[in-house]
Each structure stands twice: as structure tokens, then as C-alpha cells.
C-alpha positions in Angstrom: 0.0 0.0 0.0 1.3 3.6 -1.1 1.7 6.0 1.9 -0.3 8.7 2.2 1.2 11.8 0.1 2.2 14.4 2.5 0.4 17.9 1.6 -0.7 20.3 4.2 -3.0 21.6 1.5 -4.7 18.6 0.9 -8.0 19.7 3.0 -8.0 22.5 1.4 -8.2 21.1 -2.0 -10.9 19.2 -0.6 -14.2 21.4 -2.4 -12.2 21.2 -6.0 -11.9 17.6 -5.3 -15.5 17.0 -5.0 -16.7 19.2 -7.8 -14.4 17.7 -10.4 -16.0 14.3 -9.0 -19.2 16.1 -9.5 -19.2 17.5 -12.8 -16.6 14.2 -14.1 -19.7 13.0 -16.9 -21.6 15.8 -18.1 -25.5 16.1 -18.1 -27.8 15.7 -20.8 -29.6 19.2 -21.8 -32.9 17.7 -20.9 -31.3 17.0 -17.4 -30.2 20.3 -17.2 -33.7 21.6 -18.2 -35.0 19.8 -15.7 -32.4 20.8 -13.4 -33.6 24.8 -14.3 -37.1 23.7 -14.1 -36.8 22.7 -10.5 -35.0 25.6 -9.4 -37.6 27.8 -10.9 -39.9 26.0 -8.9 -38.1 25.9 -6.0 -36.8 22.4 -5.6 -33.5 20.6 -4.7 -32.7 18.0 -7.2 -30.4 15.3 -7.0 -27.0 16.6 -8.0 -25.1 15.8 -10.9 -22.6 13.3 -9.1 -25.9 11.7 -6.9 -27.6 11.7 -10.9 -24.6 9.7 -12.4 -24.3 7.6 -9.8 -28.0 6.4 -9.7 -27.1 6.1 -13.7 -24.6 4.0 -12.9 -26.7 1.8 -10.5 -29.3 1.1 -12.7 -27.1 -0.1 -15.3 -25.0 -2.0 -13.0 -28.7 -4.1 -11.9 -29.6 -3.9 -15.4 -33.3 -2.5 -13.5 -35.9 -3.2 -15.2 -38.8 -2.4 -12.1 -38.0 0.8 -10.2 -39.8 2.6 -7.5 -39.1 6.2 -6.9 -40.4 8.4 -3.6 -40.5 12.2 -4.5 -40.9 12.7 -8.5 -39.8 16.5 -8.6 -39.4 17.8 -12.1 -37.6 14.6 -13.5 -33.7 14.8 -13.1 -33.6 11.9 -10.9 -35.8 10.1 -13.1 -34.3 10.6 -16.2 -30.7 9.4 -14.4 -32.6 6.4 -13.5 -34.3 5.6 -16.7 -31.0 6.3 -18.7 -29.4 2.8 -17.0 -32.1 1.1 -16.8 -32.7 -2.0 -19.3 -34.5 -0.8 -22.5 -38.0 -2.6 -21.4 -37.8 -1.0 -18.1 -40.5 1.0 -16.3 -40.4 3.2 -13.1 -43.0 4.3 -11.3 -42.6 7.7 -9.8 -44.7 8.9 -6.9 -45.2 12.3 -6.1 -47.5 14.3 -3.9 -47.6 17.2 -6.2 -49.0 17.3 -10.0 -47.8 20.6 -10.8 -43.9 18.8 -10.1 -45.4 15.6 -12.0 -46.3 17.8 -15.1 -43.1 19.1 -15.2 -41.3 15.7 -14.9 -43.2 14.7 -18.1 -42.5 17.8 -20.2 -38.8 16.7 -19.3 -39.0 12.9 -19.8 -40.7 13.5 -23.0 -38.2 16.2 -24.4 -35.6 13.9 -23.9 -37.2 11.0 -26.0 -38.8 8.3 -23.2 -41.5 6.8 -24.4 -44.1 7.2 -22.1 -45.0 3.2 -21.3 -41.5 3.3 -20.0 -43.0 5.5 -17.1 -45.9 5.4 -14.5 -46.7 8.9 -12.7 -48.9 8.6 -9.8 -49.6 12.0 -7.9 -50.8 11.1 -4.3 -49.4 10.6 -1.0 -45.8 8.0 -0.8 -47.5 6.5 2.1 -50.7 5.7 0.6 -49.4 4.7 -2.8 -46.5 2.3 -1.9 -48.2 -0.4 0.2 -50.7 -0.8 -2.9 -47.6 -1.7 -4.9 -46.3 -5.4 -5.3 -43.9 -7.1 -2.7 -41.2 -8.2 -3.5 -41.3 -7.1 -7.5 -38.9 -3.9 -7.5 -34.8 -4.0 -8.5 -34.5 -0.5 -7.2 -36.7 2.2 -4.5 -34.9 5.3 -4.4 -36.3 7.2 -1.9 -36.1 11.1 -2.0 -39.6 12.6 -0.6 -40.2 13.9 2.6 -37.7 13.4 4.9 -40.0 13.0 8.1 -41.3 10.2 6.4 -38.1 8.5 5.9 -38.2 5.8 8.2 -41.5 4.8 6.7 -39.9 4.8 3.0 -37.3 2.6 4.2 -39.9 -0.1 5.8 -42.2 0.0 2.4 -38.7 -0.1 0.6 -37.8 -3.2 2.4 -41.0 -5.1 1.2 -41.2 -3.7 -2.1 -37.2 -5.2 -3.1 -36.3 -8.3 -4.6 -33.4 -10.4 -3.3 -30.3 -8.7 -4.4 -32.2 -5.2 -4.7 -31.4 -2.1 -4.0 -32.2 1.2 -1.8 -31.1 4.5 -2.4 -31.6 7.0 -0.2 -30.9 10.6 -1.1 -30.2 13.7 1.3 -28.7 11.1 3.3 -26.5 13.8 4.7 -29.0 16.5 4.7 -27.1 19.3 4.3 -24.2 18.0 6.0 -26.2 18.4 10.0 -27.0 14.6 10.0 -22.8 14.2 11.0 -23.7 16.9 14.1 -25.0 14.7 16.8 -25.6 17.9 18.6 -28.5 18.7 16.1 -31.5 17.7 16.9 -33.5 19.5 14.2 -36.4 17.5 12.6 -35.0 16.5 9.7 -31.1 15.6 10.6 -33.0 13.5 13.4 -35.1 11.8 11.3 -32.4 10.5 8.6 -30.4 9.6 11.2 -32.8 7.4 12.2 -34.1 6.0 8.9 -30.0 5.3 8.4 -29.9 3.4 12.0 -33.2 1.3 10.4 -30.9 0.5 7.4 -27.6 -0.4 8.9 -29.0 -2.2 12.1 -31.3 -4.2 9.4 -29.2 -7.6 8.9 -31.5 -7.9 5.4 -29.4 -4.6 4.1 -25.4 -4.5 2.9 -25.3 -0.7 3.1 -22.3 2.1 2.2 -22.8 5.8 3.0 -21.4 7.7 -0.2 -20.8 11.5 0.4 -21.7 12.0 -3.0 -23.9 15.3 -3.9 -26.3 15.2 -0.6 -25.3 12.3 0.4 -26.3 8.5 -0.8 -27.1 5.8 1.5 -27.3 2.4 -1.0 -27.9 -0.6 0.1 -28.5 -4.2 -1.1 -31.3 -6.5 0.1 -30.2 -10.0 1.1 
């Protein structure tokens, strides 16, 4: 094993390190659209290191079944959808149409045909315990985050052996490190993190990319 280079600037190099890891494959225009779209609209959207990675995910399972919590205006889903297998559908759930519509405007600029995906405006927590157990490669979870621990039991039905959760803001703005904070949200991820990794049916790995990325396989 190669030691450890010595540079006392090394920390500080730290931010350039992460956005050349960030911007390392470039978006599609209808991602960035999107991307534009949410901002308008006032969203947070998956960043472009978090999109490439669930890219890279979805290819890697070659999903073909995908379940995703919090639709927004469609950069997430257009990551997904561009590694999943050509035959493969994801059902996006999203409390808000007005988010939905502009998820489809996006999807269908950039060429998906439209049995590829299934958009169902309504509660997460109404909608996923009507879907099939069991059935899904991949939930990504990105919704409200006080309703995380319940994504990640619904999650844990909703996988196949060998599937896998994603969980995005799994950082939240880098408070969920800060024991000390005890603010709604950091509390809550922590805890839907602790139902992952104490879960012996998940293999999980915390990845400090965009918001953070909690992925982990079902046994």
C-alpha cells in the first residue's frame, strides 16, 4: 500500500476535489432543463454526481422495475431511466402534479416513451403499500424526509433479493454528521440510516456524493 502523500493543502483542496467528481460526466440538456425547471420551482434536485451515480446503478442491476419516492421535475428520473434496461419502467410517486407535469414535459423532451413510465400524484405512504412485494430492483427514496423511516420499511417489502435502496439527502445538508443537532429533519435521517444499517437484510455504504447517498443491497 502507497503511503499517504504528504500535503498540508490537501484539505483544502478538498471542495475542487469534490466538484471535479461532480461535474466528471456531463448532463444531458434535458437533465439540465430539468435541473432549471426545479429551481424555478423551487426544488432541490439530485445533483449531478448523486444523478450519475443512480445512472450507474441502474445499469449495474440492469433495473428493469424501479420505484421512486418524490418525483420532482424529473432529473432523478431521467438518471434512472438512462441505466435502466431498454423494457424497463419506473413508477414515480409524487404528492404534487404541478412537479409531475413538469417531470413529463422533461422525460418527454428527452425521447422516453411514455409506457417506460408510470406517474402517480398522491401521498408515498398511501401509494406504496398498494404496490407489489417483492417485484422492484431498485426504490430510491427522495420525498419527505420525516417520512423517511417509513420509505425505508415500504422499501424493504417492495425489493427483490439482491435489490437495492437509495436513499438521497442522506447527509442533509451535512447536519445529519452533528450529533448535537436535533432539528427535525437531521433526526429523522439519522434514524431512517440506524433502520438500514442495524437491518441484517441490508449491505449498506454511505457515499458523500452530492447530498449524500445511502445504497444498500437486500439480502
Amino acid at each position: 500500500m502507497n503511503p499517504a502523500p504528504k500535503n498540508p493543502g490537501r484539505a483544502s483542496s478538498l471542495p475542487a476535489t469534490i466538484a471535479y467528481a461532480e461535474a466528471f460526466v456531463a448532463e444531458s440538456d434535458a437533465a439540465e432543463t430539468a435541473r432549471q425547471r426545479a429551481e424555478d420551482l423551487g426544488l432541490e434536485s439530485v445533483s449531478p454526481g448523486a444523478a450519475t451515480t443512480l445512472t450507474f446503478l441502474a445499469r449495474a442491476l440492469a433495473a428493469k422495475t424501479v420505484v421512486e419516492i418524490g418525483t420532482g421535475t424529473g432529473v432523478s428520473a431521467l438518471a434512472l431511466l438512462a441505466g435502466m434496461a431498454p423494457d424497463g419502467v419506473l413508477t414515480s410517486i409524487d404528492a404534487e402534479a404541478e412537479h409531475q407535469l413538469a417531470a413529463r414535459e422533461a422525460l418527454t423532451a428527452s425521447g422516453v416513451q411514455s409506457r417506460r413510465v408510470r406517474l402517480i400524484a398522491g401521498q408515498p405512504l398511501s401509494v406504496l403499500p398498494k404496490l407489489t412485494d417483492g417485484a422492484y430492483d431498485i426504490v430510491c427514496i427522495d420525498g419527505d424526509p420525516l417520512e423517511y423511516v417509513e420509505y425505508v420499511a415500504q422499501a424493504e417489502k417492495l425489493l427483490r433479493s439482491g435489490g437495492l435502496l437509495v436513499l438521497h439527502h442522506a447527509l442533509w445538508h451535512g447536519l445529519v454528521a452533528d450529533e448535537r443537532n436535533d432539528d427535525d429533519e437531521p433526526l429523522i435521517v439519522r434514524e431512517a440510516l440506524a433502520a438500514v444499517g442495524d437491518n441484517d437484510a441490508f449491505t449498506a455504504a454511505l457515499l458523500p456524493v452530492g447530498d449524500g447517498l445511502l445504497v444498500a443491497v437486500k439480502a
